[in-house]
C-alpha positions, 0 to 999 in steps of 0.5 A: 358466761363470766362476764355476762355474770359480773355485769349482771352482778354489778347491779346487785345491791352491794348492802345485801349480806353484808356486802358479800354475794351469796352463792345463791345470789351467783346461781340465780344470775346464771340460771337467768342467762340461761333461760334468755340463751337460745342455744345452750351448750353442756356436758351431759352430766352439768345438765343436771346440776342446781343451775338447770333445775332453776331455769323456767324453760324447757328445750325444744330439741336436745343434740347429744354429740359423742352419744355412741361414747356415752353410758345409758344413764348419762344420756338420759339426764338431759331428758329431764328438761322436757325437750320435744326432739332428740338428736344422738349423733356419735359413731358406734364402731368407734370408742364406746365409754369406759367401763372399769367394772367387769360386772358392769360391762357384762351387764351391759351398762357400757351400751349407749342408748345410741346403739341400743336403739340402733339395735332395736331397728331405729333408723339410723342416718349415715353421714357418708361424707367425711371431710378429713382424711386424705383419700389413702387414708380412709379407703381401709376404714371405709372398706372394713368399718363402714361397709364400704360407703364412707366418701372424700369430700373434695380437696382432700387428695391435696398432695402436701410437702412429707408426700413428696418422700414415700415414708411420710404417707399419706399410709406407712408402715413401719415394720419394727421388730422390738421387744414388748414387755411389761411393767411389774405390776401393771396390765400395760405394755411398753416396746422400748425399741418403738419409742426410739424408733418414733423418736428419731421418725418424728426428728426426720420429719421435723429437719425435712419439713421445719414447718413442723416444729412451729404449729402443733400438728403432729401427733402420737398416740398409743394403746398403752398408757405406760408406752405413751409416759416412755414417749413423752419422757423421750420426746422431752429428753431430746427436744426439750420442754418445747416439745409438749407444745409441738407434738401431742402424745397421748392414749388412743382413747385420749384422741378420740374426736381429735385430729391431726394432720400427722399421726404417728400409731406406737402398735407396741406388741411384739410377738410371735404368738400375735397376741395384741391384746385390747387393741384386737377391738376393731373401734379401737383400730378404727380411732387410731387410723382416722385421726390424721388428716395427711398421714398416719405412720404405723409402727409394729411388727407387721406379722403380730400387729398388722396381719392380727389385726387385718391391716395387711 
């Protein structure tokens, strides 16, 4: 789009306002690539911004993708441009957006227009095909999530290198038992024991398989945002600055519609009473367990964790 601009602005008359282009002149040219674009990607929100109100076409069709993660509202800005068709694509037993406000989510904002019309009996197409995961992996998803229907596409059961050693998948657990606490003055939770537990998990991967420690393929990802902080301060301690570019580390709602072909799940809580918090959600659950293409390793205590959370 940049250099689409500039060539077009290359011919504007460089006299014009004293040599300097207006904005004006910049939103004009957009707009105009805009409307000779057969295909034009945006986010929800841009899709209602000066650019698109300047435009002199309509959309035929209008795809919304992640429309089960978006508030009412959102979705409904694209709308605006007059299209004939529309497609919401997403996964309502996944993530749905954020909501802070208490109120707000009791009222009801947090609900998609996805689900909404998925609740009024709208016919909804499954896609029961997924081209992911390997097979050990998604027969818990498919099974407790998606009744049952969910399919491997082919080549998915390819056995890789970390198989060959049975704590590296495709489906692990780890029974931690370590300390959950919270830091003063926050509603996040951290389990120190989980975060050196993980640290020396990833090490053992990386010295059995170096492949790893030269591409980005693993991932870690917590319900926590002060457990994924102890993480990436732990990772950087031990490997160096490097390991910002190898392991990716992050939120739970942070990968969602992200994949990798190695997940490691901090569970964090640990208790007795088998309290878990948030992650009791099972959309929550479900993005967790499905972001890994070959193998997905969980660590928690398995009693709180797993049992509360139906994974045993």
């Amino acid at each position: 789009m940049d250099y689409l601009i500039q060539q077009k602005l290359s011919g504007v008359d460089r006299t014009l306002d004293g040599g300097r282009r207006g904005a004006g002149e910049y939103d004009r040219i957009r707009a105009s690539i805009l409307d000779e674009a057969a295909i034009v990607f945006s986010t929800l929100s841009f899709s209602g911004s000066s650019i698109f109100s300047r435009m002199t076409r309509a959309f035929d069709v209008v795809i919304i993708d992640e429309a089960a993660q978006a508030v009412e509202p959102a979705t409904l800005i694209p709308l605006i441009h007059g299209c004939r068709q529309i497609f919401l694509v997403g996964d309502p037993v996944q993530l749905p957006a954020t909501v802070i406000s208490q109120t707000a989510q009791k009222l009801g904002y947090g609900t998609s227009l996805f689900k909404r019309f998925q609740a009024a009996g709208f016919p909804v197409q499954m896609l029961k095909i997924q081209y992911r995961m390997h097979p050990e992996i998604s027969t818990f998803p498919s099974k407790e999530f998606y009744e049952g229907v969910l399919q491997d596409g082919e080549g998915l059961s390819r056995k890789r290198p970390w198989h060959s050693y049975s704590c590296f998948g495709p489906f692990c657990f780890f029974d931690v038992d370590g300390i959950e606490s919270q830091p003063s003055g926050s509603g996040s939770w951290v389990n120190q024991d989980e975060v050196e537990f993980i640290t020396l998990l990833y090490h053992q991967l990386a010295l059995r398989y170096p492949e790893l420690k030269s591409s980005p393929e693993v991932g870690v990802i917590s319900p926590y945002r002060h457990q994924v902080k102890l993480l990436k301060d732990s990772f950087r301690s031990t490997f160096g600055d490097q390991s910002r570019e190898l392991i990716d580390v992050s939120t739970v709602d942070g990968f969602q519609g992200r994949e990798k072909e190695i997940v490691i799940f901090s569970c964090v809580r640990c208790n007795k009473e088998q309290k878990i918090g948030f992650v009791s959600d099972f959309r929550r659950m479900n993005v967790a367990i499905t972001r890994a293409k070959s193998a997905v390793l969980i660590s928690s205590l398995l009693f709180c964790f797993c049992r509360r959370a139906g994974l045993v």
